[in-house]
C-alpha positions in Angstrom: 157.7 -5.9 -19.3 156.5 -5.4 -22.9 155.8 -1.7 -22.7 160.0 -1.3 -21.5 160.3 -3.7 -24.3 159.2 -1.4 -26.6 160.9 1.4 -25.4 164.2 -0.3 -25.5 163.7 -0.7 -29.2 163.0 3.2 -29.4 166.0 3.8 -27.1 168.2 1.7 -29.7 166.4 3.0 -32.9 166.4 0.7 -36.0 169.1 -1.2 -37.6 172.1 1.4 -36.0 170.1 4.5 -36.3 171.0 6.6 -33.4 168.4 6.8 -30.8 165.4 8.8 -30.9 164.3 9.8 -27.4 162.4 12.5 -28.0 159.7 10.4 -29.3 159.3 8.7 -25.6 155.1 8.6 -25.1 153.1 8.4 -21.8 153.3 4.6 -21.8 157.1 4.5 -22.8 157.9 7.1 -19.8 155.6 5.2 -17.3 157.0 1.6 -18.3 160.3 3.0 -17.4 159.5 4.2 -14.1 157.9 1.2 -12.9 161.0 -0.5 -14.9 163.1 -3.0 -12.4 165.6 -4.7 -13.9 169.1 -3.3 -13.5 170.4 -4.1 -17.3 167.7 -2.3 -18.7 168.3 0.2 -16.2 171.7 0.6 -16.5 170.8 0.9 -20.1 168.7 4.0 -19.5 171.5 5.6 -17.4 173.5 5.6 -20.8 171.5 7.1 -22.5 170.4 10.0 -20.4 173.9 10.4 -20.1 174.9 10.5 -23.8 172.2 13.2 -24.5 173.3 15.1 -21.6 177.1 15.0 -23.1 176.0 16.0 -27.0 172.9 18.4 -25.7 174.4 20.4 -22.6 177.9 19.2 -22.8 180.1 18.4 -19.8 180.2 21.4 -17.7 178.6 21.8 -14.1 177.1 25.2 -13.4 177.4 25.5 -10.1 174.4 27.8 -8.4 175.0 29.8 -5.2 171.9 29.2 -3.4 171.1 31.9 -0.9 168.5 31.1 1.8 166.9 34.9 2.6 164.3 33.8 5.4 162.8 30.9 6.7 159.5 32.8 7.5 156.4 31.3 5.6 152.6 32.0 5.0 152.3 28.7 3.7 151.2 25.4 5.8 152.3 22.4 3.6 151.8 19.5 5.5 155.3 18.2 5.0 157.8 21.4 5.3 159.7 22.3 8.3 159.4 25.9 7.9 155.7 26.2 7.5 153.7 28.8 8.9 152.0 27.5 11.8 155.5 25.4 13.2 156.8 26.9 16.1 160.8 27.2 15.5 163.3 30.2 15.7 162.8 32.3 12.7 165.3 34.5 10.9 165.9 36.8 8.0 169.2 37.8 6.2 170.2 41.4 6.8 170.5 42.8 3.2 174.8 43.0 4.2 174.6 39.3 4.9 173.0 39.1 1.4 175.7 41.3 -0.1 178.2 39.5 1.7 177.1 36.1 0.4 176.8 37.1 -3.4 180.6 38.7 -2.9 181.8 35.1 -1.8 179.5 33.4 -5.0 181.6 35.4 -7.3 185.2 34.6 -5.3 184.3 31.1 -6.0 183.5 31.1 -9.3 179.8 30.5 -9.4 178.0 31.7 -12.2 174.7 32.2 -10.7 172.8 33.0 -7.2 169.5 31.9 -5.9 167.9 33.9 -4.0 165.7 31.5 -1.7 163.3 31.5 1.0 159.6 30.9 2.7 156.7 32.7 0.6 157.7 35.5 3.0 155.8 38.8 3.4 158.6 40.4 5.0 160.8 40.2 1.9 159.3 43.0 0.2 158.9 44.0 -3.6 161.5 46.7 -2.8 164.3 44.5 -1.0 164.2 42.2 -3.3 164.2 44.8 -6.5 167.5 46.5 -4.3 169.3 42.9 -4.0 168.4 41.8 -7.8 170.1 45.8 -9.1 173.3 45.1 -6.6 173.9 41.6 -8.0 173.6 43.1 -11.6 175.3 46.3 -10.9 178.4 45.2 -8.9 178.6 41.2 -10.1 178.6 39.0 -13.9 176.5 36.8 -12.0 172.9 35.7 -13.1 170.4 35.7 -10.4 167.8 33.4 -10.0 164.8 34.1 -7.8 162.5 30.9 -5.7 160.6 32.8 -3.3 157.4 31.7 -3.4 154.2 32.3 -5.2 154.3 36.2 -5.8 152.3 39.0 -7.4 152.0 40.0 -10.9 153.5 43.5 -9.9 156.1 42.1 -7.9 157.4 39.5 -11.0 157.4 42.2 -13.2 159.3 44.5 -11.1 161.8 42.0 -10.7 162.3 40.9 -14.0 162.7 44.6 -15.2 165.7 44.9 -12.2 167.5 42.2 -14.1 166.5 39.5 -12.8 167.1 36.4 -14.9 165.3 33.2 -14.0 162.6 32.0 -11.2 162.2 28.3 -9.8 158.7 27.5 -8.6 158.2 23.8 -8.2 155.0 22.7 -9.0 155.3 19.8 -6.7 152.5 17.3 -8.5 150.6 17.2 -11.9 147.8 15.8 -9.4 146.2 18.7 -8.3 144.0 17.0 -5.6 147.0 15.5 -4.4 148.7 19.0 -4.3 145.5 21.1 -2.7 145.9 18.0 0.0 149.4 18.7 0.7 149.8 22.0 0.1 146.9 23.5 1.0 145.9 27.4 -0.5 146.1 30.2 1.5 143.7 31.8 3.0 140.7 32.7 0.0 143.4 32.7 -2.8 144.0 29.7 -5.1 147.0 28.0 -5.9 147.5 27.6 -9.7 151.3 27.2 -10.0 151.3 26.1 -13.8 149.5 29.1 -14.7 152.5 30.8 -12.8 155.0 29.2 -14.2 153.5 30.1 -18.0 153.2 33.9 -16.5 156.9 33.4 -15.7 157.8 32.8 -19.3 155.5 35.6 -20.7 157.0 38.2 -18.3 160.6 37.1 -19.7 162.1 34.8 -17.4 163.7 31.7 -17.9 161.2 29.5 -16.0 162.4 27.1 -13.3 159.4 24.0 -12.0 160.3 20.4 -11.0 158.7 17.9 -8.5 159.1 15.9 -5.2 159.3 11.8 -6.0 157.7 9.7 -3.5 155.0 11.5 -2.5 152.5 9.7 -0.1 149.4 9.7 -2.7 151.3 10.3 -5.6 151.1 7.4 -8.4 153.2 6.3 -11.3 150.5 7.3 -13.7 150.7 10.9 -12.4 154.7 11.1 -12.1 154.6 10.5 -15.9 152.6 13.3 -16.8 154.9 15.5 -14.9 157.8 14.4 -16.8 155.5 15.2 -20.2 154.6 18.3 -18.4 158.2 19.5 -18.4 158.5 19.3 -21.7 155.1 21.3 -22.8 156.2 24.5 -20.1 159.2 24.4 -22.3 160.8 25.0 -19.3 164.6 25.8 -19.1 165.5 24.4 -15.6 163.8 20.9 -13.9 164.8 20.2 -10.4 163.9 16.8 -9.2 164.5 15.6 -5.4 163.2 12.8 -3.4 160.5 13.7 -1.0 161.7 14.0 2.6 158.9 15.7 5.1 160.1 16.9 8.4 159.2 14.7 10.9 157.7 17.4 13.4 154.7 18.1 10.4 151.7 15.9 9.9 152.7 14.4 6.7 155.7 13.4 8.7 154.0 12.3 11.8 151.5 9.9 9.4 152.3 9.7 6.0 150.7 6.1 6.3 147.2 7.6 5.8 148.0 9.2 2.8 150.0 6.7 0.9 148.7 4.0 -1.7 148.6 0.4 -2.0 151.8 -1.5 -2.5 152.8 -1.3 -5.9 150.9 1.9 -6.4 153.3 4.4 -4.3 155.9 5.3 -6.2 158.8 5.4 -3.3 161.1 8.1 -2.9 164.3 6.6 -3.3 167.7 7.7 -5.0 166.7 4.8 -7.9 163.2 6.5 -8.7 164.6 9.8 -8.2 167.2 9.5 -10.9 164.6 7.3 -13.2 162.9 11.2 -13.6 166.2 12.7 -13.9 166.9 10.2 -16.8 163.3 10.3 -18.2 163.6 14.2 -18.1 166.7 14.9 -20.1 165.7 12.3 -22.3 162.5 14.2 -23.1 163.7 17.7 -22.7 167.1 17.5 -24.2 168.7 20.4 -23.5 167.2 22.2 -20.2 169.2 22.9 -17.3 168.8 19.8 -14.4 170.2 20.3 -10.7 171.6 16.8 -9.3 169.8 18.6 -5.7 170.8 18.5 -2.5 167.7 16.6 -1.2 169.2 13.2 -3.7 172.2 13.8 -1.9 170.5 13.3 1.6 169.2 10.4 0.3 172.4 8.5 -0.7 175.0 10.3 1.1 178.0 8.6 -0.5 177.3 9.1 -4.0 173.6 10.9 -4.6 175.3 13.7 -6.2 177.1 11.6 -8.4 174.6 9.3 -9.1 172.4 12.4 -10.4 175.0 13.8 -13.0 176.2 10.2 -14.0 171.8 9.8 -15.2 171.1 13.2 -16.7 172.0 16.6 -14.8 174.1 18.8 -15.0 174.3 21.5 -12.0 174.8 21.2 -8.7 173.8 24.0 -6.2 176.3 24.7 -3.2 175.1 26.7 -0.5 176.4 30.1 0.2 174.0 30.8 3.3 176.2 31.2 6.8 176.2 28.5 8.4 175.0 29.6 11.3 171.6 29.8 9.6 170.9 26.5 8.1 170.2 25.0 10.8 167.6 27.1 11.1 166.4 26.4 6.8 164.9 23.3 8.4 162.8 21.9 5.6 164.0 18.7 6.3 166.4 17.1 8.9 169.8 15.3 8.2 170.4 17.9 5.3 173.6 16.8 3.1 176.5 19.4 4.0 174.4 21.8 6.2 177.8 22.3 8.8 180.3 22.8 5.6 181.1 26.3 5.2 181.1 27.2 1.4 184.7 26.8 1.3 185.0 23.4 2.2 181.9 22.9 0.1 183.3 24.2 -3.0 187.0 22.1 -2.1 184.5 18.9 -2.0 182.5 19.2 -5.4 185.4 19.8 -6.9 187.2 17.1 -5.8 183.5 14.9 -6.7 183.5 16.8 -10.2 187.1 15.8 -11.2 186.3 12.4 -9.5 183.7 11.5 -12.3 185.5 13.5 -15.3 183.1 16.6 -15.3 184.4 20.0 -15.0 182.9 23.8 -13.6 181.2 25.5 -15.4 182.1 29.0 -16.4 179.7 31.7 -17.0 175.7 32.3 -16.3 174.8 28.8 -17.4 171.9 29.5 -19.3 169.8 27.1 -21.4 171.5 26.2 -24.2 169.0 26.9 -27.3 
């Protein structure tokens, strides 16, 4: 490919120069997704692990995810916990919350998130209460992913303590995204407008997106990675796309998808392309190796992500006899593992690939 031709001359800079990846373009990123051939590949691994190394350094912040409520308002077409499925539904009592932020900090984690369904129930004043006991009675920084909220409600939060919010904006294609995700009742989705509300209010400002999308295209999956880089965003999550199979996007994704050679597939190996791409372009932001990767490839996914670019993994702190229930997708990596035995693994995984915990919040290093 001459484009990835190109790029690999970027990649190695001129005559020893060290690398200058920054200065990736459209073209460069999109060569290197649609980019094949494993030497060139393994080439790009490298380097999205070097940067990683000098930019964020070895450390994993691990990040205590807490799943409040697996009520929705939303429909997407591809999540098992949308609003018009029919499944046992469930919210945390506010002592199951305590309780689960009390075992994040006996393990060591430096951060919760707080997580759920764009849930009514959870109301501007429980989660004000939950943000002032994490920051009263715990070091730990607390990271918020409920949904698409109001103006009052974000700034509320933010002046409780919280610290960062993660709102995925799924696709830079916003017909693709209306088609999938469709808006709720007469209000319109705009979730990169949210996400630059997020940073004016004071928040570090969490987005990413699904890979493998039926509809989505290699030409849009590179302006997503640019995108990244012009929210200035401090965290990136990036997971394959997995639909539950009882949704329609799961029943036919056929009818949706593009021509061969046009759907980019949602694979472990495209996956960690945008990982790569991602820290490449934004140096030094904050990227989850996610539990969705790890569903994907369950002998190494995890591995695979922090070996091409990330460098936080988020461990589940939700009782187990909820997740089940957290049904977003089926099959999900470590869903029966108490957070014990959780923790006991990654560490085992961390030491297993020379990485270490990290200590601390884990912010963005600037």
């Amino acid at each position: 490919m001459q484009a990835a031709g190109a790029v690999w001359k970027l990649l190695r800079g001129k005559g020893g120069a060290e690398p200058e990846p920054k200065g990736l373009t459209r073209n460069d990123v999109l060569s290197w997704l649609k980019e094949e051939e494993e030497w060139k590949l393994d080439f790009l691994w490298t380097e999205a692990d070097r940067v990683r190394h000098e930019q964020v350094g070895d450390e994993v912040h691990l990040r205590g995810l807490i799943e409040l409520s697996n009520y929705c308002r939303r429909d997407c077409l591809y999540c098992g916990i949308r609003g018009s499925r029919r499944i046992e539904r469930y919210r945390l009592s506010e002592l199951e919350v305590e309780e689960c932020v009390r075992l994040g900090v006996r393990l060591g984690y430096g951060t919760v998130v707080l997580q759920a369904g764009e849930d009514p129930g959870l109301s501007r004043e429980r989660i004000t209460r939950h943000v002032r006991f994490i920051k009263a009675e715990t070091p730990l920084a607390v990271t918020l992913s409920l949904g698409e909220r109001s103006d009052a409600e974000l700034a509320e939060w933010r002046e409780a303590g919280a610290d960062r919010y993660l709102l995925r904006h799924e696709t830079a294609d916003m017909a693709l995204l209306r088609r999938i995700h469709p808006d709720c009742g007469g209000e319109r989705s705009d979730r990169v407008e949210f996400l630059r509300k997020l940073k004016r209010l004071g928040y570090e400002a969490g987005s990413g997106v699904m890979v493998g999308i039926p509809g989505q295209s290699y030409e849009t999956l590179a302006n997503d990675v640019l995108l990244f880089h012009e929210l200035d965003l401090e965290m990136v999550g990036v997971g394959p796309y997995l639909a539950h199979p009882d949704t329609p996007l799961g029943r036919d994704a056929a009818s949706f998808s593009l021509p061969a050679g046009e759907q980019v597939p949602a694979t472990d190996v495209m996956t960690t392309k945008v990982i790569a791409l991602t820290r490449l372009v934004c140096q030094n932001v904050n990227i989850p190796s996610t539990t969705a990767l790890a569903t994907v490839n369950t002998e190494n996914g995890r591995e695979l992500g922090l070996e091409r670019g990330a460098n936080v993994w988020m461990p589940n702190l939700t009782p187990v006899k909820y997740r089940a229930l957290y049904d977003i997708y089926p099959d999900k990596a470590c869903a029966g593992d108490t957070a014990e035995a959780c923790q006991a693994c990654l560490l085992r995984r961390l030491a297993s690939i020379g990485r270490v915990p990290g200590k601390g919040p884990g912010g963005q290093r600037k």
